[in-house]
ZAZA-302801 format. One record per residue (C-alpha): residue number from 0; z negated, y, x negated. Coordinates in nm, 4 decimals, always signed. Last residue first. Layout:
SITE,seq,pz,py,px
SITE,NUM,Z,Y,X
...
***
This chain:
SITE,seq,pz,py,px
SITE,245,+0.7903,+2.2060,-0.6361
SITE,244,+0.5837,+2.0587,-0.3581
SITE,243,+0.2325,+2.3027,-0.3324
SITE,242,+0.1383,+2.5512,-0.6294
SITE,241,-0.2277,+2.4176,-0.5556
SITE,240,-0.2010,+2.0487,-0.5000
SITE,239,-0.5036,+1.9544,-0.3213
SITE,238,-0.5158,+1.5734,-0.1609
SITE,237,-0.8165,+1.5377,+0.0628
SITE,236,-1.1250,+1.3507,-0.1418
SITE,235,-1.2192,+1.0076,-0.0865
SITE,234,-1.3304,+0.9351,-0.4580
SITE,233,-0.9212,+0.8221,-0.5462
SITE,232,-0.7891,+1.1159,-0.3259
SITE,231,-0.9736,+1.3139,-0.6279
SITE,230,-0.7259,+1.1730,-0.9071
SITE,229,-0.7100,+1.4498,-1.1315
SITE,228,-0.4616,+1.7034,-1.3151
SITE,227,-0.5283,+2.0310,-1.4256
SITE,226,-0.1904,+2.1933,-1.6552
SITE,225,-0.2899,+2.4113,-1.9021
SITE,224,-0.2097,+2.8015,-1.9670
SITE,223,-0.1718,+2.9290,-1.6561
SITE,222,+0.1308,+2.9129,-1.4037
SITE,221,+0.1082,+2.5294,-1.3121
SITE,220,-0.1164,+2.5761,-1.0187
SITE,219,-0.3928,+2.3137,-1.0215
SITE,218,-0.2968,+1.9585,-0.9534
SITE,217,-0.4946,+1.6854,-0.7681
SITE,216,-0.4012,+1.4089,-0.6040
SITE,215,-0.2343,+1.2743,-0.8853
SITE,214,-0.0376,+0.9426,-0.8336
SITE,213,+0.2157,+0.9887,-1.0887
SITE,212,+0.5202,+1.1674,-0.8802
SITE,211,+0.3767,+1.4863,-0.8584
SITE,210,+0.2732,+1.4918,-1.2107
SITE,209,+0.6655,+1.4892,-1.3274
SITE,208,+0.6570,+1.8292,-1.1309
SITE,207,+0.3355,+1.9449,-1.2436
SITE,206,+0.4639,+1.8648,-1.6061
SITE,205,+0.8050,+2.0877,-1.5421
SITE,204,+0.6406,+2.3939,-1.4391
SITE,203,+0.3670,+2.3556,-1.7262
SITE,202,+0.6657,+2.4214,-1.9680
SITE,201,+0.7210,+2.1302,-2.2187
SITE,200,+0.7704,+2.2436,-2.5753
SITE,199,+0.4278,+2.1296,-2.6413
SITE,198,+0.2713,+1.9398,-2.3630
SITE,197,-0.1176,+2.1130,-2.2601
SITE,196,-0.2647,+1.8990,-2.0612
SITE,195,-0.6617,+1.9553,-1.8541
SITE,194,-0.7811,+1.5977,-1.7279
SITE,193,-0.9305,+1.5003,-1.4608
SITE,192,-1.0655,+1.1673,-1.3145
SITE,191,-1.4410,+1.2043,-1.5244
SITE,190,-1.6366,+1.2280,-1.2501
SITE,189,-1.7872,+1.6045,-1.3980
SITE,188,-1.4112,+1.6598,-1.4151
SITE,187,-1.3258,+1.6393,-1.0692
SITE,186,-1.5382,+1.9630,-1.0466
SITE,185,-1.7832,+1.9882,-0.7999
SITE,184,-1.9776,+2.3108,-0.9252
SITE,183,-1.6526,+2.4311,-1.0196
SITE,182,-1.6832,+2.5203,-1.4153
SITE,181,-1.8571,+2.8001,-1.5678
SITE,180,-1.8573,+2.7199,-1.9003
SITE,179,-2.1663,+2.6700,-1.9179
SITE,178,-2.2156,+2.4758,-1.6073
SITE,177,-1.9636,+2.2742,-1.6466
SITE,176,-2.1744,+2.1606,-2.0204
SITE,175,-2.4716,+2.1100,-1.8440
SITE,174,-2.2936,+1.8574,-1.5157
SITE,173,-2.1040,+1.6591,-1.8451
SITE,172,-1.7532,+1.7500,-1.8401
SITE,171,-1.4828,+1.4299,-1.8496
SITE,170,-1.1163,+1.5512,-2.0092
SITE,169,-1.0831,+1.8551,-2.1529
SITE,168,-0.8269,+2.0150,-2.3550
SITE,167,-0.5971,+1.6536,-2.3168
SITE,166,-0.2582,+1.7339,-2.5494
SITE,165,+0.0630,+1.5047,-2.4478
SITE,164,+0.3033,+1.3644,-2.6401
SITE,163,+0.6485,+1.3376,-2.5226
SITE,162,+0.8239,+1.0362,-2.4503
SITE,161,+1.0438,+1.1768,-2.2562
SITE,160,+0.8543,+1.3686,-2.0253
SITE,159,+0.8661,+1.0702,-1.7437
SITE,158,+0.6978,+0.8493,-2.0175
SITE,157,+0.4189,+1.1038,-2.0706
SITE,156,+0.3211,+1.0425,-1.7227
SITE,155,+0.3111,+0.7136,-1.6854
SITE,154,+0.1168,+0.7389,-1.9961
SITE,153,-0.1250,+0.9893,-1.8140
SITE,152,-0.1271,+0.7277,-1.5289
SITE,151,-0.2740,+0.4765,-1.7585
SITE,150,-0.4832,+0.7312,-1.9068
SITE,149,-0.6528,+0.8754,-1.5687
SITE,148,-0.7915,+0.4537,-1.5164
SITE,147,-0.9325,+0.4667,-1.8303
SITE,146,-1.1088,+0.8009,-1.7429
SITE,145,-1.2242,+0.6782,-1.3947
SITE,144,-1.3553,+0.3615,-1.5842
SITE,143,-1.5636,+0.6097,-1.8611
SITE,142,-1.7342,+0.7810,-1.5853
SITE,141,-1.7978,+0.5131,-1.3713
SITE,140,-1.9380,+0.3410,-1.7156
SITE,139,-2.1070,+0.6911,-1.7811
SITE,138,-2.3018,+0.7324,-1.4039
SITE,137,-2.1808,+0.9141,-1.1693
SITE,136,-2.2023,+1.2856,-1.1151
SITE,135,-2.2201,+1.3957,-1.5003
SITE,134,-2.4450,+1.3394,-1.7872
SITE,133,-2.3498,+1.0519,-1.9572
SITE,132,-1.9827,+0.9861,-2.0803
SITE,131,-2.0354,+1.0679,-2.4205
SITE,130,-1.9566,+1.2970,-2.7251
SITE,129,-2.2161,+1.5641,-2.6584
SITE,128,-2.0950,+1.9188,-2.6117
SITE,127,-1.6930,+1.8211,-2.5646
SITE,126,-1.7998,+1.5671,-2.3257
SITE,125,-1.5542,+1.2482,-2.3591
SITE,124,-1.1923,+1.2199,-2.2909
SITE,123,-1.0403,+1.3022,-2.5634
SITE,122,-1.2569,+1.0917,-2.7656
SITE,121,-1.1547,+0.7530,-2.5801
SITE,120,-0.8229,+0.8338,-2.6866
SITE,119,-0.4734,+0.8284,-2.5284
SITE,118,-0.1693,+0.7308,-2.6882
SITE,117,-0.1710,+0.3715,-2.6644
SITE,116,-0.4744,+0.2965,-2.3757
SITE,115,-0.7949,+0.2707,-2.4115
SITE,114,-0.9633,-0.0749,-2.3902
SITE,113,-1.1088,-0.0455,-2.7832
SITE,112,-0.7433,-0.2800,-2.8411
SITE,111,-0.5562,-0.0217,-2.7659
SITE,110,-0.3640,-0.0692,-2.4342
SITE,109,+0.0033,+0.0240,-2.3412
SITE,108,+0.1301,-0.3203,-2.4927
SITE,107,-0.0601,-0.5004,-2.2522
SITE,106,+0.1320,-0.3484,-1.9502
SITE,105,+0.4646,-0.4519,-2.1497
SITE,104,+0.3597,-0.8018,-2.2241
SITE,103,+0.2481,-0.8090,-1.8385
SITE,102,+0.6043,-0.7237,-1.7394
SITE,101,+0.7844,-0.9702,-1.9851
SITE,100,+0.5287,-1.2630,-1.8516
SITE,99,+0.5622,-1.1887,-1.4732
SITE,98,+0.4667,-0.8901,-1.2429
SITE,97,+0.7385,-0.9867,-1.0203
SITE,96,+0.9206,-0.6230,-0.8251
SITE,95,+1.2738,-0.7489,-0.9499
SITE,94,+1.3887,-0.5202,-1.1936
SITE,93,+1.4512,-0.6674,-1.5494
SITE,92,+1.2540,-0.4656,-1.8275
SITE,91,+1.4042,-0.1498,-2.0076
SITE,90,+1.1042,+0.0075,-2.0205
SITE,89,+1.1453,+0.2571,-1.7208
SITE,88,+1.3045,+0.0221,-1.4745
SITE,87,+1.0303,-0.1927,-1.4944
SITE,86,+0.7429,+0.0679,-1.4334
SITE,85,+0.9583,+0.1803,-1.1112
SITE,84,+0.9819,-0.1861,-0.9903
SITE,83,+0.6036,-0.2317,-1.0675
SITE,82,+0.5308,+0.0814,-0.8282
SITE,81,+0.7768,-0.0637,-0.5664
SITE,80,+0.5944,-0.3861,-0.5352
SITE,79,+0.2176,-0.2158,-0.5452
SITE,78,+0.3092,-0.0038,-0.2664
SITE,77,+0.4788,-0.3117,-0.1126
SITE,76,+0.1515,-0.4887,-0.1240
SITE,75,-0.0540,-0.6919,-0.4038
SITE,74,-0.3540,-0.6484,-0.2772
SITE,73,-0.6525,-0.6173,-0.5114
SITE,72,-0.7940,-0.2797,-0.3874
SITE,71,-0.6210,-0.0285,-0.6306
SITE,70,-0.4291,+0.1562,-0.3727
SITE,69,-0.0902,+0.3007,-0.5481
SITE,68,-0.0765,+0.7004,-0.4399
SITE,67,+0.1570,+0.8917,-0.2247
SITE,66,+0.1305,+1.2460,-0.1838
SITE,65,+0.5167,+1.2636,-0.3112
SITE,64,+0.7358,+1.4246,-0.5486
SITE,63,+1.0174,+1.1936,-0.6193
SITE,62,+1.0598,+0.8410,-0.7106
SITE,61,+0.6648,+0.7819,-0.6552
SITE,60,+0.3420,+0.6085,-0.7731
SITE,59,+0.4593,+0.5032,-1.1355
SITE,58,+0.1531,+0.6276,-1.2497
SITE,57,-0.0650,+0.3357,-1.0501
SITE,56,+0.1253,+0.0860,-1.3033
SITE,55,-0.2305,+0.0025,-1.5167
SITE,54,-0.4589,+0.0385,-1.2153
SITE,53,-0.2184,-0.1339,-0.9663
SITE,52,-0.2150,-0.4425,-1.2240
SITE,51,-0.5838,-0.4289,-1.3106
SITE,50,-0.6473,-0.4682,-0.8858
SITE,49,-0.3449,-0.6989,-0.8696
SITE,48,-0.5374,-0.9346,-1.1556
SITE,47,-0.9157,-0.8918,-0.9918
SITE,46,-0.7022,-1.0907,-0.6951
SITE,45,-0.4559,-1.0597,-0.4253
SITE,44,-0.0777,-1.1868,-0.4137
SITE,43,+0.1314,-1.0845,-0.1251
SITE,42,+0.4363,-0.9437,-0.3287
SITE,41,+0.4216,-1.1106,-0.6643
SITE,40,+0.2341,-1.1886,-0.9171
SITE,39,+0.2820,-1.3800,-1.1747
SITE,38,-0.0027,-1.5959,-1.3590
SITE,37,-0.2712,-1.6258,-1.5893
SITE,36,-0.2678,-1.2583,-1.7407
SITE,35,-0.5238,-1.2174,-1.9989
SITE,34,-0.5987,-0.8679,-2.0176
SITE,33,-0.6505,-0.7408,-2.4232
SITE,32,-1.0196,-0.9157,-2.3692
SITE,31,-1.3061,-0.7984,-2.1150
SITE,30,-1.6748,-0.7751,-2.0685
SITE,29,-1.7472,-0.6186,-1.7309
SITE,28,-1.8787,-0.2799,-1.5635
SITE,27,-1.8882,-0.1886,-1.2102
SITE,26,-1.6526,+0.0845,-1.0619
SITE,25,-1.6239,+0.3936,-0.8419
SITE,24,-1.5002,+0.4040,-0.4871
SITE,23,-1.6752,+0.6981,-0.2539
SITE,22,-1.9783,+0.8420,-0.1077
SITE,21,-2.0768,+1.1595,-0.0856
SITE,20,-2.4031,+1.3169,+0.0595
SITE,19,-2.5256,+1.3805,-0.2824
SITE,18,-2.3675,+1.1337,-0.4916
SITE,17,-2.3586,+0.7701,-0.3440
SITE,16,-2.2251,+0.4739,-0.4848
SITE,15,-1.9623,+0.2218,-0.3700
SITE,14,-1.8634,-0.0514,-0.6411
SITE,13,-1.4846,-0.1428,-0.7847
SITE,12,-1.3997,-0.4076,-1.0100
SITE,11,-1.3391,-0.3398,-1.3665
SITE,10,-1.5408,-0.1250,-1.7111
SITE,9,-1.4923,-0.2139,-2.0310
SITE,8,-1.6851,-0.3874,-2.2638
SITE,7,-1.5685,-0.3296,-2.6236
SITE,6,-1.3003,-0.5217,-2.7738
SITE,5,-1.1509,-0.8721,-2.8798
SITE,4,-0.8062,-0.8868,-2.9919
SITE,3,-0.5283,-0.9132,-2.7843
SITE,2,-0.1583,+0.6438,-0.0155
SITE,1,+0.0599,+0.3442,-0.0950
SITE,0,+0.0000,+0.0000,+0.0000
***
């Protein structure tokens, strides 16, 4: 539906927890490999291997700009279908909608072996006062698992641009460090699903409009000097894309 080596524990599965008087999809932490894939899926599939799937293709959301987003609840619909489709066409793989062998070699080949993904660090993502995930509205592994999760659509992203490589400013903001500099006091950063780019010798115009198609539900207007992006339709939040459908 739409709307490797050993390394350290990473964070899968999904579990509900309350901040303040919301509640909303976060995630519970596990010890994991490079993902072994046991099987293809296809179409009508379900499992904690569609839910990693949707998470690693959930860029690849949309041909054109579109408040559509892949659902990461272990499914394997047509959302899911037409997202893998998209993912294949863009590496060079055979198109047929089958998460098999070549597919998941491909998906694998987008992680670091620390369970970040290949041009995205866990350091660009942490608090730029204290180096962590702690500190913010959830807790650091739903911090750190939302910022996994924003890398595998940032690739997506950074794909569409041609292979260009993308700066993150700031990724997750500790509640203290917001606060000083005098962030939203619900920022999607503080849950750590945003991320603030900066592409040289790409014009912010053109990353919101590649963005639209990744699965953000968030995007700040493109005419300062980063593009926002975040994934607050992800934490039950109504889509918000400030410069609208460009």
């Amino acid at each position: 539906m739409t709307s490797s080596p050993n390394r350290r524990t990473i964070l899968r599965g999904t579990l509900v927890a309350t901040v303040g008087a919301f509640a909303g999809p976060l995630l519970l932490s596990g010890t994991a490999h490079a993902y072994n894939w046991t099987r293809t899926m296809n179409q009508g599939a379900s499992g904690a291997d569609v839910t990693e799937l949707q998470i690693r293709v959930a860029g690849w959301a949309a041909d054109s700009a579109s408040h559509s987003r892949v659902s990461v609840d272990g499914d394997f619909g047509a959302g899911t279908a037409a997202a893998v489709r998209r993912f294949q066409a863009a590496y060079g793989l055979s198109v047929d909608g089958s998460a098999g062998p070549a597919t998941q070699a491909q998906l694998n080949a987008l992680e670091q072996s620390d369970g970040s993904t290949a041009h995205f660090n866990w350091s660009e993502f942490t608090d730029r006062s204290s180096g962590t995930f702690s500190g913010g509205k959830v807790s650091a592994a739903a911090t750190k698992e939302n910022a996994r999760r924003a890398m595998y659509k940032l690739e997506a992203l950074r794909k569409k641009l041609g292979n260009t490589a993308i700066t993150v400013n700031s990724g997750f903001r500790s509640i203290a460090h917001n606060a000083e500099i005098g962030g939203a006091s619900d920022s999607m950063h503080l849950y750590g699903t945003a991320a603030d780019l900066t592409v040289p010798g790409v014009s912010n115009r053109t990353v919101y409009q590649k963005a639209e198609t990744c699965g953000f539900s968030g995007l700040e207007r493109y005419t300062v000097d980063h593009q926002h992006v975040d994934s607050r339709a992800d934490l039950g939040r109504a889509w918000w894309w400030e410069s609208g459908t460009i």
